[in-house]
C-alpha positions in Angstrom: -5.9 31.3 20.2 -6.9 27.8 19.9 -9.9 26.3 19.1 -11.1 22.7 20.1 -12.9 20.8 16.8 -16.4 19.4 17.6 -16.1 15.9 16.8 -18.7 15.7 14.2 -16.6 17.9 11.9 -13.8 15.4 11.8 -14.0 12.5 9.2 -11.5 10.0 8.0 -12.4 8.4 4.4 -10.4 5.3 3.8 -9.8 4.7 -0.4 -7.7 2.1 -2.4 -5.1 3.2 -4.2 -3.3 0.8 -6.8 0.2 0.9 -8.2 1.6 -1.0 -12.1 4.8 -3.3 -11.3 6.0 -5.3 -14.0 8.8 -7.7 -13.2 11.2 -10.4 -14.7 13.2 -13.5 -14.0 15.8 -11.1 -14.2 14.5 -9.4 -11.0 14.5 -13.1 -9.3 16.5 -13.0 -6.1 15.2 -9.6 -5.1 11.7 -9.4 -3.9 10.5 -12.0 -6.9 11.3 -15.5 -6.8 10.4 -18.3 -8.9 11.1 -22.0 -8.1 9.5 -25.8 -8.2 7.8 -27.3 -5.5 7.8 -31.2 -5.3 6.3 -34.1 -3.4 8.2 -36.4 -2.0 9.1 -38.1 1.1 10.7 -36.7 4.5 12.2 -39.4 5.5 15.7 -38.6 5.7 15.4 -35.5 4.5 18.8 -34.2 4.1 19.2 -30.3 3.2 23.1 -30.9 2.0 21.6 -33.4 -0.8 18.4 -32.2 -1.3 17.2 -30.4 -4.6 16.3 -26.6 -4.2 16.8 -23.4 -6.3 19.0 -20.7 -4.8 19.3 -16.9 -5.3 21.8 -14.5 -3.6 19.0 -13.6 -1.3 17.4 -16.6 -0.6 17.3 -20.5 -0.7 14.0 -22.7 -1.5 13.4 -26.2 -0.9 11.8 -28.0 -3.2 10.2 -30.7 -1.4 9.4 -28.7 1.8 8.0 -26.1 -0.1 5.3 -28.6 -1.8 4.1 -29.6 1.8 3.9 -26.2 2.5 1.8 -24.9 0.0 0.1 -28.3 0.3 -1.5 -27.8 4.1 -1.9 -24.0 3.6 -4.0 -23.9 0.3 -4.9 -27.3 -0.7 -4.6 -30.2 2.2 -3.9 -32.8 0.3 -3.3 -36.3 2.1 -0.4 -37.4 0.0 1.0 -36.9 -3.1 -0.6 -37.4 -6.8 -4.4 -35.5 -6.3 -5.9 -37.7 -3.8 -8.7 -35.1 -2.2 -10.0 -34.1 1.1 -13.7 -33.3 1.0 -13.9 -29.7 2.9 -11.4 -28.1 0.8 -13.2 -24.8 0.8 -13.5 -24.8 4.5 -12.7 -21.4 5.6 -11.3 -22.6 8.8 -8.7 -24.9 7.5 -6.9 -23.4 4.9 -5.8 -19.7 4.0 -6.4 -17.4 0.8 -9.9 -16.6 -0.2 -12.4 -19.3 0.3 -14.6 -19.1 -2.7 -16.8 -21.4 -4.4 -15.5 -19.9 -7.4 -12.0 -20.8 -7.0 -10.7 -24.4 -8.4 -8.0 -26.0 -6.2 -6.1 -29.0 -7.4 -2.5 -29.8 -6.5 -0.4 -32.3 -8.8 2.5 -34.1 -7.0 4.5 -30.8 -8.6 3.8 -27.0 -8.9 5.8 -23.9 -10.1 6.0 -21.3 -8.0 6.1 -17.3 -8.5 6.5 -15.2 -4.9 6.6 -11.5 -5.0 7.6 -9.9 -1.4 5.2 -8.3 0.1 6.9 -4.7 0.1 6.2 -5.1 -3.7 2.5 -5.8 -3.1 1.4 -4.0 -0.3 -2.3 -4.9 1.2 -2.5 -7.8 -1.6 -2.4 -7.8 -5.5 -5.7 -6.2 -7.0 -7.9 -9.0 -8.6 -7.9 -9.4 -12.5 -4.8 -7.1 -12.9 -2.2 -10.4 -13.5 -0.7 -11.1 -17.0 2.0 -13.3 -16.7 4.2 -13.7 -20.4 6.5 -16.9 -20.1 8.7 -18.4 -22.4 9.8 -21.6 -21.2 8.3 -23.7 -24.3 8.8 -22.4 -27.9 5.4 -20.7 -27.9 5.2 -17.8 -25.5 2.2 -18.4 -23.1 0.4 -15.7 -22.1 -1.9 -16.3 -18.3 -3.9 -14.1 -16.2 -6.2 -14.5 -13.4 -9.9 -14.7 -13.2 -10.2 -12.5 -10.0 -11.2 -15.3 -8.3 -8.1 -16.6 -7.7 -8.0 -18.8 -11.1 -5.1 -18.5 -13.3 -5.9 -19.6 -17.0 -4.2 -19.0 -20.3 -5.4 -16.2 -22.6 -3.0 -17.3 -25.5 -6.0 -17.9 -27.7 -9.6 -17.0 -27.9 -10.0 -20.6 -28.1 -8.3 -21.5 -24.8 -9.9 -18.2 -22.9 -13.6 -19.6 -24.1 -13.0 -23.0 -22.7 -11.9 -22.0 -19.4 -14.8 -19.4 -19.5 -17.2 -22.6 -19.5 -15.3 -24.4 -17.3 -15.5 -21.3 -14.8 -18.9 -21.3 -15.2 -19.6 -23.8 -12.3 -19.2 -23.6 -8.6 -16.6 -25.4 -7.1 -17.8 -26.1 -3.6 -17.6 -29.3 -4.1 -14.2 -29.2 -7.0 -13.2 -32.5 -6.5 -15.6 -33.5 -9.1 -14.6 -31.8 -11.6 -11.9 -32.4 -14.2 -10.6 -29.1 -14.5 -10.6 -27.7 -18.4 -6.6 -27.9 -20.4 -6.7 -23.7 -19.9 -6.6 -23.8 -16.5 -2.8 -23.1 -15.1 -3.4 -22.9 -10.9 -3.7 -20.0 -8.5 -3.1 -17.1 -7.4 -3.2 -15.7 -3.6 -3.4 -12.2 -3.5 -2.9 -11.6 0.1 0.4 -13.7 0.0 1.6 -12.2 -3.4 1.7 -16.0 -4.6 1.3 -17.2 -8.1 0.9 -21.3 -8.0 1.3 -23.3 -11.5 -0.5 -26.8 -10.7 -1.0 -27.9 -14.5 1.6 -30.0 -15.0 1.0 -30.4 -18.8 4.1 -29.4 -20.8 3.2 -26.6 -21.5 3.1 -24.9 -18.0 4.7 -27.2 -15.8 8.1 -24.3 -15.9 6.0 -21.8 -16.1 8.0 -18.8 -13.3 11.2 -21.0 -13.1 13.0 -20.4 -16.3 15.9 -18.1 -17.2 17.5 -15.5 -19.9 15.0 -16.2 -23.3 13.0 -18.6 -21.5 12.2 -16.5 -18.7 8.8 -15.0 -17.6 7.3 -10.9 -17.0 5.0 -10.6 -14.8 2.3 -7.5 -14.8 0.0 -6.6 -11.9 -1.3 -4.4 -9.9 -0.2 -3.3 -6.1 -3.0 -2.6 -3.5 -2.9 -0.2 -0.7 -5.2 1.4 1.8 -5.0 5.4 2.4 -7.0 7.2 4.6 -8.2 11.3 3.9 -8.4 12.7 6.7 -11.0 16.1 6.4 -11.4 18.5 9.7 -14.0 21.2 9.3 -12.7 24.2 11.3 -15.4 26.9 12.2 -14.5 30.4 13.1 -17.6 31.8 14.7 -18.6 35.5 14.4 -16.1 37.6 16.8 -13.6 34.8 17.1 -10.1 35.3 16.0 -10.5 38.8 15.4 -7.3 40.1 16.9 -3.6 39.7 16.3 -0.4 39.8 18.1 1.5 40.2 14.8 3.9 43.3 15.7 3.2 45.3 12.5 -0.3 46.3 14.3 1.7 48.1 16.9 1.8 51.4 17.2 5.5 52.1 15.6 6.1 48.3 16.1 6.9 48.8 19.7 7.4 45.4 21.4 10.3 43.4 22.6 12.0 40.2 21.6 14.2 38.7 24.3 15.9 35.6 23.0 19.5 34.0 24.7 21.7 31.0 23.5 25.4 31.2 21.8 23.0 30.7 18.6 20.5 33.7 19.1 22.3 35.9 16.9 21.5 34.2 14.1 17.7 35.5 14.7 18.5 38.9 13.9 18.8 40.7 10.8 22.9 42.1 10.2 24.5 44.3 12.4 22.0 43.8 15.5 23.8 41.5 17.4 27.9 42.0 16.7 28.7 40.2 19.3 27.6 36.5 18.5 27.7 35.3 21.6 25.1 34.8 24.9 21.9 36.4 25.0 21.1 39.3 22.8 17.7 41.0 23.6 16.3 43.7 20.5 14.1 46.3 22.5 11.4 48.5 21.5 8.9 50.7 23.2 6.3 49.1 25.5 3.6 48.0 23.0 0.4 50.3 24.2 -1.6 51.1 21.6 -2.6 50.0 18.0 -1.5 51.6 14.4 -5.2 53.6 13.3 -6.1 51.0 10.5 -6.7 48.3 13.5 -9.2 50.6 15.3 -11.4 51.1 12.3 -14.7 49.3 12.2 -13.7 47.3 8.7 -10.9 45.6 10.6 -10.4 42.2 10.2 -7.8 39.9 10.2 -7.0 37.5 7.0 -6.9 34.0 7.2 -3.4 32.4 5.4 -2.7 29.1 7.2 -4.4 27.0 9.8 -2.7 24.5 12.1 -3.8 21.5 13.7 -3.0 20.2 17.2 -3.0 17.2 19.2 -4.0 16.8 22.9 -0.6 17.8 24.0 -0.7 21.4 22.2 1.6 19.8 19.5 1.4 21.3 16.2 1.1 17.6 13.7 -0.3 19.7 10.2 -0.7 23.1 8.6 -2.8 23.9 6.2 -1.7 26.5 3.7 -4.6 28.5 1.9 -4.6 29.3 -1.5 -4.9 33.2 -1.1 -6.0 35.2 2.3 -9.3 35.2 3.3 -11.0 38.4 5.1 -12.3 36.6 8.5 -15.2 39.1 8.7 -16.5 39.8 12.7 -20.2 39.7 11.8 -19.8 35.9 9.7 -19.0 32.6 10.5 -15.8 31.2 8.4 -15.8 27.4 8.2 -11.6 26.0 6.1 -11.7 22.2 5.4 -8.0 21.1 5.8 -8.0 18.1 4.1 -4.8 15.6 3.7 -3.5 11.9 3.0 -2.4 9.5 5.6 
């Protein structure tokens, strides 16, 4: 009693689905890490000496780090903010390439990582507020959704980075970004970059106990509906082989293993053991009500199957539903994936 679906009455509807996290310094060393990133030299670079911050989980180098950051987001030929026009080439560094994003790496940066089991897809644009106390007044930054972190402490410092956000930064290098603007944020690699180095942000992410930072945002992930339209035509699936329709419930059920007596209600199968068959008569005719013209089975669950006749979902209706011989019955089975 199967059915094949036609193919134009199966639809999958991908949707974005966003989950709250809110985390602290106190949750650094598991999935959140904050740390500095420095420039220096190379040369001799010696990872028994050299300065890094270390977690139970993890280690981070500081001066490696700044290189790394350095040729994946900003390309930088040395250290200070020396510039390499192209910035915003799409081919040559990663993150969103927007004109609308302001890139500008100091010879230091502060560094907040959240794992990627904690961000999913990427972190949903315009859903950051980061709270830091590292300096005696709590700063308070968020993002632009355009990858721009800036500090919403005051109406007067969101204004000026407002007009300072105003312009298109293809060509950033010639601007001198606004005292508001803190760094960036990529929201595919669940990385929050401080690169104002004033005093007030240059340990923004790295501090501890009361000088330590939240951070509030918003996890993005991709689910998928799935929606089959099943369509019972007139006539179809009018029978049954449930037992109750025979006459006297005559049938058989012939079932073996050391097991099989557990399929039986008490007292039918006393001996526990082997096969046990439970025997009726031969099932020949019907009980009256399944002769009658009105007759018709009710719908309670439907089940779908792959290619290989494997059963993968049931649906379960809400109540029966009469599947009527002279009309066509269509039962959208619907589910998340």
């Amino acid at each position: 009693m199967l059915k094949r679906l036609d193919p134009r009455d199966i639809n999958v509807t991908p949707f974005k689905v966003y989950k709250e996290f809110t985390v602290t310094n106190v949750d650094s060393g598991s999935n959140i890490y904050g740390f500095r990133a420095i420039s220096s030299s190379l040369y001799s670079f010696d990872p028994n000496t050299a300065t890094k911050t270390t977690f139970e989980s993890a280690s981070f180098y500081h001066i490696p780090t700044w290189f790394m950051i350095n040729k994946m987001y900003y390309r930088q030929r040395g250290s200070g903010i020396e510039r390499t026009v192209g910035t915003l080439n799409p081919f040559n560094n990663f993150g969103q390439n927007s004109n609308k994003q302001y890139r500008l790496l100091h010879a230091s940066a502060s560094i907040i990582s959240v794992s990627k089991n904690l961000f999913g897809e990427r972190i949903r644009p315009k859903s950051i507020t980061l709270t830091d106390d590292s300096t005696p007044e709590t700063v308070t930054i968020v993002d632009d959704g355009n990858g721009n972190l800036y500090d919403n402490s005051s109406t007067v410092r969101s204004a000026s980075f407002a007009t300072f956000a105003s312009h298109s930064f293809a060509d950033e290098y010639k601007y001198k970004a606004t005292g508001s603007f803190v760094g960036n944020v990529f929201y595919e690699h669940g990385l929050l970059v401080t690169t104002n180095t004033g005093s007030r942000y240059v340990d923004v992410g790295t501090g501890t106990s009361t000088d330590g930072f939240s951070l509030r945002y918003k996890a993005q992930t991709t689910i998928r509906e799935h929606s089959y339209t099943c369509i019972i035509g007139p006539n179809e699936y009018n029978s049954t082989t449930n037992i109750s329709t025979t006459l006297n419930k005559s049938g058989s059920i012939n079932v073996s293993g050391s097991e099989s007596w557990k399929l039986f209600p008490p007292g039918h199968a006393t001996a526990k053991s082997g096969s046990y068959k439970h025997s009726y008569e031969q099932a020949d005719s019907y009980e009256n009500f399944v002769t009658h013209s009105q007759f018709a089975p009710y719908v309670t669950k439907v089940g779908l199957y792959n290619d290989f006749n494997d059963l993968i979902a049931i649906g379960q209706l809400s109540h029966p539903i009469k599947n009527d011989k002279d009309l066509s019955l269509g039962i959208v089975v619907r589910f998340d994936a």
